[in-house]
N, C-alpha and C positions, 0 to 999 in steps of 0.2 A: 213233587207231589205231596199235597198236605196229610197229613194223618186222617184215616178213615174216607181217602177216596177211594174209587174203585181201580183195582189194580189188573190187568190185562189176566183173561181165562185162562185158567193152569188146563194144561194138556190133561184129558181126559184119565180119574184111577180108575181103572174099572176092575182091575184085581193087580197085586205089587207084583210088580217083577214084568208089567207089562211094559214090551218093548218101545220103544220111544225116540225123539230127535237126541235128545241131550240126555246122558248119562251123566255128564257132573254139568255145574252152573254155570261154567265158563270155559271154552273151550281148552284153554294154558292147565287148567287144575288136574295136582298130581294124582294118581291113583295108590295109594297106600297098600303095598302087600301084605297078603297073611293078614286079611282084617277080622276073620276068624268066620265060623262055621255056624252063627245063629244069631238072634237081632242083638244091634249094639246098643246096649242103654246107657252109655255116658263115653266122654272121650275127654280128654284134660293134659293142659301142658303145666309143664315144669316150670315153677317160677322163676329159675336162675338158669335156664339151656332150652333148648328148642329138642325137649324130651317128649314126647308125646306119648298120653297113657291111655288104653281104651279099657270098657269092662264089655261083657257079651253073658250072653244067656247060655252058652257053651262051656262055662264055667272060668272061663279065662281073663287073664288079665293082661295084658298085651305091652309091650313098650319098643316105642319105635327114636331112633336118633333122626331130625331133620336136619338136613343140609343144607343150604341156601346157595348159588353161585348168579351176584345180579337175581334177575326174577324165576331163575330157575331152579328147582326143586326136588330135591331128593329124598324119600324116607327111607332108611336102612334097616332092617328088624334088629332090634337087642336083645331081647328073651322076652320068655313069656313062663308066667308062673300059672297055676289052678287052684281052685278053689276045690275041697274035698269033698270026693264024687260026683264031680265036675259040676256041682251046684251052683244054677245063675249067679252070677254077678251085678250089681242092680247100680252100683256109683263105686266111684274110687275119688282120692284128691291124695296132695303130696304134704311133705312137711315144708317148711319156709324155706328150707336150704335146698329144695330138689332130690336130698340122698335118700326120700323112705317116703314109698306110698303105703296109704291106705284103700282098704277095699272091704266093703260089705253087701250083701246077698241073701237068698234064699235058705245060707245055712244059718241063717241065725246070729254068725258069728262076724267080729272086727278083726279084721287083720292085718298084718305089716310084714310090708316088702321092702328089704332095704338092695336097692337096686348096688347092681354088680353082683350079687351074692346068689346064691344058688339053695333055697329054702330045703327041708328032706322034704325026700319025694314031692318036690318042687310042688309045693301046699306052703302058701306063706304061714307064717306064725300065726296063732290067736292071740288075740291082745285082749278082746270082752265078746258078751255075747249079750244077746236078746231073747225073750221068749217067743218071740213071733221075730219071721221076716226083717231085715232091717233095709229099710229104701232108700237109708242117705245117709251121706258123713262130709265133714269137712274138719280141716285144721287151725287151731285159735292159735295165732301169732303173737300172741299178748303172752299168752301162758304155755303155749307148747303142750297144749292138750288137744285130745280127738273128741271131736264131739259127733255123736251118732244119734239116727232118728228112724225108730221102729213102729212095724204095725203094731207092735204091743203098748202102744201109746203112749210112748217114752223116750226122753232122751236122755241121753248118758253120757258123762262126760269121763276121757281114760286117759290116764297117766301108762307110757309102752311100759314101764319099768313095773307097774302094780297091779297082779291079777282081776281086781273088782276094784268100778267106778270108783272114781274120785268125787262122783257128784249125780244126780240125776232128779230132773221133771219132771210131771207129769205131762200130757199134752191133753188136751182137749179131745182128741179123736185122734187119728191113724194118720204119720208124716208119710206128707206124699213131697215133700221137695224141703232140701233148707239149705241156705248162702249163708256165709260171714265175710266180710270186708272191713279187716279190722276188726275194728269194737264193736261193732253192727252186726248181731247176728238173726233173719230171719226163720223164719219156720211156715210154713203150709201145710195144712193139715185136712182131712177129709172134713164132711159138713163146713167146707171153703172158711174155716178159721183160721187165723195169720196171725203170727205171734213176733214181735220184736225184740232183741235184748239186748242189752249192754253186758257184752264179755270181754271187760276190759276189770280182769280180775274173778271175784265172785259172779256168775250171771244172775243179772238183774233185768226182771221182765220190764218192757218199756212203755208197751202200749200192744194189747188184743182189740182185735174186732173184725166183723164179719169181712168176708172178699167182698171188694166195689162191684163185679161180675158176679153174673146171675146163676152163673153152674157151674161146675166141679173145677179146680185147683189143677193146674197141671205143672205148673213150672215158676219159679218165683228166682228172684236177681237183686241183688244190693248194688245199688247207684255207688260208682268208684269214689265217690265225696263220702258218703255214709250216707245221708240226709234224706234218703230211703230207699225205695224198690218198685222193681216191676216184677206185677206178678202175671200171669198167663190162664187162660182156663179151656176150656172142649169146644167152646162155643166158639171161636175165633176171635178172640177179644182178650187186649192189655190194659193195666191198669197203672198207672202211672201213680203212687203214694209217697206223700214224705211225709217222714217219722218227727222230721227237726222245720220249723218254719224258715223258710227260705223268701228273701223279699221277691215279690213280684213273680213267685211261684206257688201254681195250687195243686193238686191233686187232679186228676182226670181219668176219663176211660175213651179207646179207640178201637176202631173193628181193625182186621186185618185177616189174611187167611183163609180168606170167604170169596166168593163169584157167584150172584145172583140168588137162587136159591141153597147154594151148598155151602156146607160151612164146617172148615176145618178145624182141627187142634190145634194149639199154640205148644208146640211138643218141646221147645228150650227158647232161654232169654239170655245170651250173655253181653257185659256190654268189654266195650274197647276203655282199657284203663287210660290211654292216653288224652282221647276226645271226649268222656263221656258215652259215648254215641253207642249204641246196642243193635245186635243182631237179633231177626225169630224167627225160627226155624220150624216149619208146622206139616202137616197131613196131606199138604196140597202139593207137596213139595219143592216149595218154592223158601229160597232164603232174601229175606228185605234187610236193609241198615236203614235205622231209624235215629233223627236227633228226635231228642223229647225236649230241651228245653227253646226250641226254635217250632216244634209241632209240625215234621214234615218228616217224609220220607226220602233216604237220601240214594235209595241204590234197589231198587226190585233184579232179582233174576230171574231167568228163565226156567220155567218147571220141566225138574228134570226125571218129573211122570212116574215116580218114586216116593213115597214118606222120606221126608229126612227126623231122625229119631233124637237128635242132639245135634253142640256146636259149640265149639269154643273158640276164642282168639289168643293165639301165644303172651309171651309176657310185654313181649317190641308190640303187640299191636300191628305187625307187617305180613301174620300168616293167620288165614281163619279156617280151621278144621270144621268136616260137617259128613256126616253118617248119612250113606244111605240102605235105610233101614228098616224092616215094617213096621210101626209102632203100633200096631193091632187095635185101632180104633175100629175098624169096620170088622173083626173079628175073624176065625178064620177060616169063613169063606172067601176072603180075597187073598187069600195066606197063599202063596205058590213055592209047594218044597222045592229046595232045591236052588235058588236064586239067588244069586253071590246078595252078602254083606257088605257093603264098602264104606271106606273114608276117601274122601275126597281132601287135598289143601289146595287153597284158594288163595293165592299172592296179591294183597289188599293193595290197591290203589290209592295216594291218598287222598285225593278227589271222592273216591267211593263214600269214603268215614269220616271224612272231615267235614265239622259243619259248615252248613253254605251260609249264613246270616240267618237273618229272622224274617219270614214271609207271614203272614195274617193265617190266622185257624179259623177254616170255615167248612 
């Protein structure tokens, strides 16, 4: 299926947590215990282990060991740490070696988890803080620093060894999402501003300007080359941008996550480091694998009549994690207390992700 056809009607939301044929996308996909007790807003693997890390609004931070035996799937709980006074968790990411997550939240604060360890009163460490809210972090591989992104319109950059930033932004408005791949570091900010930088060293802003999409910024992704990103927005619609000219490639936008009049969120982007190729996970509850640089759709599944909130693919590219989760777009009167949390893993086929050639964009 090419980019922006119409993709088969998602099983009716009419409030989350409503009962339905499919509870995960594929009948094999594992059910992940203990996925915790309120919505999951991020999930994320270990670059060096089949570690899997989730955050939740329950204040936790979750870490699960996955198994593999052939296509079959196991996730065993390892511990879990909290965030003080159980204050949501909003993103986490890890350091390059796997041994220390990060996680930030509602308390303002950056913090580190050096997995096996047991933090007091299982509250990881502070490492920085914000004055507002912080909705995202991620780890620079180049320098071995955190970099963090607050409603306080700011980012900061922290060294685990030194109480106060090593460096900090300003941003244009309020980060609502931000990737690094490498030296490519993106940012999304509220009034749909996108910002690029080269954090290969000193960061150096690369190129600003408005989102290619008409309304609000939800989710943004660095292309595993560098050469740019997909960003996501409420309206059901991606955007496909590069920062670096690429021959015989341009920039574009696609629908997705939409059925006639209704039209979802694009609620995460991640792509497969192996192929290129990316997953979006949206409101409608449906997860697609998409190539961009062939313009088609390589894999839709079935709606499994649930928001999925996030999504990740391990570091092999062989296992793809997906939350099912409210994402409170329709607010909460569709909210139904009481309605398990889950993570799902999905054993990638590699027909699913693997691009098929090049067929015509129409």
């Amino acid at each position: 299926m090419v980019f922006g056809s119409v993709a088969p009607a998602p099983a009716q939301l009419s409030s989350y947590g409503s009962s339905g044929p499919n509870a995960s996308c594929a009948p094999g996909d594992h059910s992940v215990a203990q996925a915790g007790n309120d919505g999951i807003s991020s999930i994320n693997w270990s670059p060096t282990a089949n570690h899997l890390i989730s955050t939740n609004w329950d204040g936790g931070v979750r870490c699960w060991e996955v198994q593999e035996s052939g296509q079959q799937i196991r996730a065993l709980p390892m511990a879990q740490v909290n965030h003080e006074n159980n204050s949501p968790v909003l993103d986490s990411c890890l350091s390059s070696d796997g041994s220390t997550v990060f996680s930030v939240g509602a308390d303002k604060a950056v913090r580190m988890w050096q997995l096996g360890q047991s933090p007091p009163n299982n509250v990881p460490q502070q490492i920085g803080s914000h004055d507002q809210p912080i909705k995202s972090v991620a780890f620079l591989p180049t320098t071995n620093l955190i970099v963090s992104g607050g409603w306080d319109k700011m980012l900061k950059f922290w060294d685990a060894r030194q109480p106060n930033p090593v460096g900090q932004l300003q941003l244009p408005e309020r980060c609502y999402d931000l990737d690094v791949r490498d030296n490519l570091m993106v940012v999304a900010t509220a009034d749909r501003h996108i910002i690029s930088y080269n954090v290969q060293g000193q960061p150096q802003e690369h190129e600003k300007m408005v989102s290619p999409l008409k309304f609000q910024t939800r989710c943004i992704a660095a292309f595993p080359d560098t050469t740019g990103y997909a960003v996501g927005s409420i309206e059901g619609r991606v955007g496909i941008h590069y920062v670096t000219k690429v021959h015989g490639k341009e920039s574009f936008a696609f629908k997705c996550h939409r059925q006639d009049n209704n039209v979802y969120p694009v609620n995460c982007i991640c792509f497969h480091k192996g192929y290129g190729t990316f997953a979006t996970v949206g409101g409608d509850g449906i997860v697609n694998f998409w190539d961009k640089d062939n313009k088609q759709r390589l894999k839709g599944f079935p709606s499994i009549t649930r928001t999925i909130s996030c999504a990740s693919f391990n570091a092999q590219g062989n296992l793809f994690a997906y939350s099912s989760s409210y994402d409170w777009s329709k607010g909460s009167s569709h909210y139904a207390p009481g309605t398990p949390n889950e993570i799902w893993i999905h054993y990638v086929q590699d027909e699913e992700i693997k691009p098929k050639g090049k067929k015509s964009f129409r």
